[in-house]
C-alpha positions as YAML, in Angstrom:
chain: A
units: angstrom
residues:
- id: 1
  name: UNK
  ca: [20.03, -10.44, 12.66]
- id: 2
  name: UNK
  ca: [20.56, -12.90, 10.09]
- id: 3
  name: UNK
  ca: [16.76, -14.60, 8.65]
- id: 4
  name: UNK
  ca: [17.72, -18.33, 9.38]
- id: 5
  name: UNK
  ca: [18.51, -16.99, 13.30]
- id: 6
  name: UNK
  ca: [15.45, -14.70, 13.58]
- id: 7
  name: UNK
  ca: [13.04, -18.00, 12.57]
- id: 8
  name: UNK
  ca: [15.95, -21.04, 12.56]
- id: 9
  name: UNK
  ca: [15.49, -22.38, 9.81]
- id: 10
  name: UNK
  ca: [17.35, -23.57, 6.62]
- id: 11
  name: UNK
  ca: [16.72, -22.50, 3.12]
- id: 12
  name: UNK
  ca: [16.66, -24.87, 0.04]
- id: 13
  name: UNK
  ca: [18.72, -22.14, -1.86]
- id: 14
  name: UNK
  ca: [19.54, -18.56, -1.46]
- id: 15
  name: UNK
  ca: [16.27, -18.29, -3.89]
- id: 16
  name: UNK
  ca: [14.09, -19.08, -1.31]
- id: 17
  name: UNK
  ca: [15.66, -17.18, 1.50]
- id: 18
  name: UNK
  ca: [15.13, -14.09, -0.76]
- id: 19
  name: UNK
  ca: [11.39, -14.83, -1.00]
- id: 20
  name: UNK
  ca: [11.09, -15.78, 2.58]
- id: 21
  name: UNK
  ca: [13.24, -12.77, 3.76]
- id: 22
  name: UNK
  ca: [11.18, -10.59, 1.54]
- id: 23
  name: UNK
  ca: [7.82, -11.87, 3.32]
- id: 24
  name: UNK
  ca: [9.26, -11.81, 6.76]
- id: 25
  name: UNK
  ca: [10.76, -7.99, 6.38]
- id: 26
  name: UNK
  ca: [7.68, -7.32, 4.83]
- id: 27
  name: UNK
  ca: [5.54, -8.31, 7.79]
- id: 28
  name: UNK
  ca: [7.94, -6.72, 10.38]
- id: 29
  name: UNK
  ca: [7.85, -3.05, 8.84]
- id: 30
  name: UNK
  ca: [4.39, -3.43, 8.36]
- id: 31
  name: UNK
  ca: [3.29, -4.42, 11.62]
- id: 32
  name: UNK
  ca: [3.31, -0.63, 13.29]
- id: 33
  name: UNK
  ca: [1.32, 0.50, 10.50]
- id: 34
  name: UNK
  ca: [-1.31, -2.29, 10.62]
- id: 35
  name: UNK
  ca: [-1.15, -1.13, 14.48]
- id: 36
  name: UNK
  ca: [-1.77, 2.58, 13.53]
- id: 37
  name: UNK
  ca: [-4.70, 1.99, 10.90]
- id: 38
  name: UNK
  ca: [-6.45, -0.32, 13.46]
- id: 39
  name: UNK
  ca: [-6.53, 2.76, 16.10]
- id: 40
  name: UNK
  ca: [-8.43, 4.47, 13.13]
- id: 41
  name: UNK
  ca: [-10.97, 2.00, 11.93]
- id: 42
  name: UNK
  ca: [-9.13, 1.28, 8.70]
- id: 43
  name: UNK
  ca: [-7.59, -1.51, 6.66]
- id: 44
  name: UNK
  ca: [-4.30, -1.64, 4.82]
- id: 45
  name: UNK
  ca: [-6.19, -1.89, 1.60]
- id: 46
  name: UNK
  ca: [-8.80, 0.76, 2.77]
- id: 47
  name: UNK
  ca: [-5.78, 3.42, 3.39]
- id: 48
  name: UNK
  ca: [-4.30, 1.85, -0.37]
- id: 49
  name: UNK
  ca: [-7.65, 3.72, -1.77]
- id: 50
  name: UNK
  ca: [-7.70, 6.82, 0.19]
- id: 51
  name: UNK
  ca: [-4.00, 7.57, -0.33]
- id: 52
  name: UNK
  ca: [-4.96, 6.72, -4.55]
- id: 53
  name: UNK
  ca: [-7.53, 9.30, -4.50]
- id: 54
  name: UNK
  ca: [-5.99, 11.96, -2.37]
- id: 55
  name: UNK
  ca: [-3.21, 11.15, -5.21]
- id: 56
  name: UNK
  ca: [-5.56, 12.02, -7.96]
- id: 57
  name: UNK
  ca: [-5.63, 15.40, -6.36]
- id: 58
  name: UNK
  ca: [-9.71, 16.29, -6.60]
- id: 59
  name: UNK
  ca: [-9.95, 14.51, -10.03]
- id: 60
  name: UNK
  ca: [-12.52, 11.24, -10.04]
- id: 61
  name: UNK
  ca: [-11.31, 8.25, -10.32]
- id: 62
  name: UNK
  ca: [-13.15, 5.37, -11.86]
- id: 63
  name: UNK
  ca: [-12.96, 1.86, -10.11]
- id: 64
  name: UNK
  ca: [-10.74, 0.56, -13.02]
- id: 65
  name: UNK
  ca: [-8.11, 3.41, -12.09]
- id: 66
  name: UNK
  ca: [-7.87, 2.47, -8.61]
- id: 67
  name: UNK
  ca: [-7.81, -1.06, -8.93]
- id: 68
  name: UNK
  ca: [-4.59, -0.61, -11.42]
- id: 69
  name: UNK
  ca: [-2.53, 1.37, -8.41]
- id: 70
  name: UNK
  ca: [-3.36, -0.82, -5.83]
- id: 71
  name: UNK
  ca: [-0.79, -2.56, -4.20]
- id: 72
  name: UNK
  ca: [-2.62, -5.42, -3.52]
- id: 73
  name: UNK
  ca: [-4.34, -6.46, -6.91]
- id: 74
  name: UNK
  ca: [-6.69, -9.15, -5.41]
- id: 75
  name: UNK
  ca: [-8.58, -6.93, -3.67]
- id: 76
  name: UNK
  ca: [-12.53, -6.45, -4.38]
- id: 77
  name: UNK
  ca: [-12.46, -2.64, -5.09]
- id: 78
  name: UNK
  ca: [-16.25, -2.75, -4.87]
- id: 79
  name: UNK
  ca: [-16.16, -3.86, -1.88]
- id: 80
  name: UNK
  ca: [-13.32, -1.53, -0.24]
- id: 81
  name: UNK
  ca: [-15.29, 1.34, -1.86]
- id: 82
  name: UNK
  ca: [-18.50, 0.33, -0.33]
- id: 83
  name: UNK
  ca: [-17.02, -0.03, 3.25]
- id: 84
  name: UNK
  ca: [-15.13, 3.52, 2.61]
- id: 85
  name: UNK
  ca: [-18.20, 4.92, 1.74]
- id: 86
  name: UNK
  ca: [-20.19, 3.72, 5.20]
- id: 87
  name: UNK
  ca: [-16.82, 5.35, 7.00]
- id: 88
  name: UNK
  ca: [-18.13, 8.52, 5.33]
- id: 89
  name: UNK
  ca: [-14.10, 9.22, 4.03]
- id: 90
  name: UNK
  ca: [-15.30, 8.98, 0.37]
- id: 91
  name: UNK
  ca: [-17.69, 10.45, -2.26]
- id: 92
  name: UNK
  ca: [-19.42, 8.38, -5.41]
- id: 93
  name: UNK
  ca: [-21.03, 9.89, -8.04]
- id: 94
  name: UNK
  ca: [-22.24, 8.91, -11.15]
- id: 95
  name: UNK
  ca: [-19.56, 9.72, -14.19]
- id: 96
  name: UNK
  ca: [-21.26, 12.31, -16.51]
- id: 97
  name: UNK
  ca: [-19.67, 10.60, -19.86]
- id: 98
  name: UNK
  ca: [-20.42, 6.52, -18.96]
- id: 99
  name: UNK
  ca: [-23.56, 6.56, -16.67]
- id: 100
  name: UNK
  ca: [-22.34, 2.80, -16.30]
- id: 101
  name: UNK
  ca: [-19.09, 4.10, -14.36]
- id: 102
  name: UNK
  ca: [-18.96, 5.46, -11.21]
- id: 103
  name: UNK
  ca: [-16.61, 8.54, -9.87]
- id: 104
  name: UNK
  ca: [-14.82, 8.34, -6.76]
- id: 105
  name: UNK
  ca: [-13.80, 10.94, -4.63]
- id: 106
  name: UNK
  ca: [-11.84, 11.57, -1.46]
- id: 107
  name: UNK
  ca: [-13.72, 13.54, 0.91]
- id: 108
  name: UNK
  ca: [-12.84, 16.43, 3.40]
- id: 109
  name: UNK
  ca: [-13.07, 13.79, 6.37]
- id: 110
  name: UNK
  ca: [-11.10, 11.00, 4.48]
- id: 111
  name: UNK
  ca: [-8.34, 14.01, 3.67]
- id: 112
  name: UNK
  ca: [-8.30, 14.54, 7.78]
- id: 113
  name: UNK
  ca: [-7.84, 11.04, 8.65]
- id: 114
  name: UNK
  ca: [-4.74, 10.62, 5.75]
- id: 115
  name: UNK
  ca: [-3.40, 14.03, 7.25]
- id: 116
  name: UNK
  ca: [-3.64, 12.28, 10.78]
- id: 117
  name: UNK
  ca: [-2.12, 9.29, 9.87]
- id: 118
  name: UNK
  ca: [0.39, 10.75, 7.63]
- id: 119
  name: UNK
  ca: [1.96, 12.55, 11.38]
- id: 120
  name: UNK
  ca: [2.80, 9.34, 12.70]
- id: 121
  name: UNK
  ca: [4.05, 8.32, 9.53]
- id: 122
  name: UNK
  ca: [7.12, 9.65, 9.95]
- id: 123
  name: UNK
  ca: [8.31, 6.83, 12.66]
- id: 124
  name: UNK
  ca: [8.04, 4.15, 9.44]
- id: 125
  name: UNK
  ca: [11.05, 6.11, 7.84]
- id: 126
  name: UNK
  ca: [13.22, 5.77, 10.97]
- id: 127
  name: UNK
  ca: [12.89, 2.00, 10.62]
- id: 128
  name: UNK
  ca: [15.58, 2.71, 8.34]
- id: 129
  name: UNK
  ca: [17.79, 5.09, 9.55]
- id: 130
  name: UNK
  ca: [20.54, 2.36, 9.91]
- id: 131
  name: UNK
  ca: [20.90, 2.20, 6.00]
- id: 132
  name: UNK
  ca: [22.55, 5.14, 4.06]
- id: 133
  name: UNK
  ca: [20.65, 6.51, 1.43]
- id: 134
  name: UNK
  ca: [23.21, 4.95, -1.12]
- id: 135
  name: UNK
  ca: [21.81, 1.33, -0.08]
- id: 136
  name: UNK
  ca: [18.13, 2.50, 0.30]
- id: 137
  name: UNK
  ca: [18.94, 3.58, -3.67]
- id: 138
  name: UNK
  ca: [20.28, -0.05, -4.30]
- id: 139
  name: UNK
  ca: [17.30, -1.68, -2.56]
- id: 140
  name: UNK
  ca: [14.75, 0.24, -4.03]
- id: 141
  name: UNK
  ca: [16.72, -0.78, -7.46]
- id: 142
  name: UNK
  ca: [16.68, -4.34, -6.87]
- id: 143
  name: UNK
  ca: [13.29, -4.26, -5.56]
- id: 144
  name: UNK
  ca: [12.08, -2.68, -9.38]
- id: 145
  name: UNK
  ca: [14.82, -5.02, -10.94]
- id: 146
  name: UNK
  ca: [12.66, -8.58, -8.72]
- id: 147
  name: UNK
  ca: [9.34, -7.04, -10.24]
- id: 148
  name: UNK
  ca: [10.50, -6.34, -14.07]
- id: 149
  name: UNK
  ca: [10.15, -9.68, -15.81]
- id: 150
  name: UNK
  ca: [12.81, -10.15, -18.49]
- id: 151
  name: UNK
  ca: [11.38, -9.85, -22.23]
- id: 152
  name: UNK
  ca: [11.32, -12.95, -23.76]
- id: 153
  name: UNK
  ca: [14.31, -13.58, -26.60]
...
């Protein structure tokens, strides 16, 4: 279904139907998953951080590190981190080289709950099974190309 039918309304230029089209997609797909981490006691930005440091594969990460990968940059790592923590899903320690820094870890029960979440995870990827993997290719293209500022001349 076409965007101005789904909310009907009219777009100042095709510009701004991209970035409203973008948002509203966006919210759409996301909405199961917001669903699913709820049932587990988790935020979006909570499962960001566990899927980073079950990423770093047993190697420490330093708050710096995750806050770099996160999708959502705005977020107070700190803060996540502390709240992960009281979940009992992650491990910090003190880093041996910079006893200013702090090493984070992903723990066995925070490696569970990814594994748990990861089985349902599969019902995301049928959300597209209407687009051939030629188009998810272009998407994902464009998507990189919307992101990549130009380099100044």
């Amino acid at each position: 279904m076409k965007i101005e039918d789904e909310i009907q309304s009219k777009f100042k230029s095709d510009y701004h139907k991209l970035i409203v089209n973008l948002h509203f997609t966006y919210s759409r797909i996301t909405e199961p998953l917001q669903q699913l981490l709820k049932q587990h006691n988790i935020t979006s930005t909570q499962y960001n951080v566990l899927r980073i440091l079950r990423g770093q594969k047993q190697v420490p990460a330093s708050i710096g590190l995750i806050k770099e990968r996160m999708i959502e940059r705005n977020s107070d790592v700190s803060r996540v981190i502390d709240r992960l923590l009281k979940k009992n899903l992650i491990e910090r320690k003190e880093n041996k080289l910079d006893r200013r820094q702090r090493d984070v870890i992903i723990n066995e029960d925070g490696l569970e709950l990814l594994a748990l979440i990861d089985e349902t995870d599969y019902d995301f990827v049928k959300a597209f099974d209407h687009i051939s993997l030629e188009e998810v290719k272009l998407m994902n293209d464009l998507l990189d190309k919307i992101r990549t500022k130009p380099e100044a001349e």
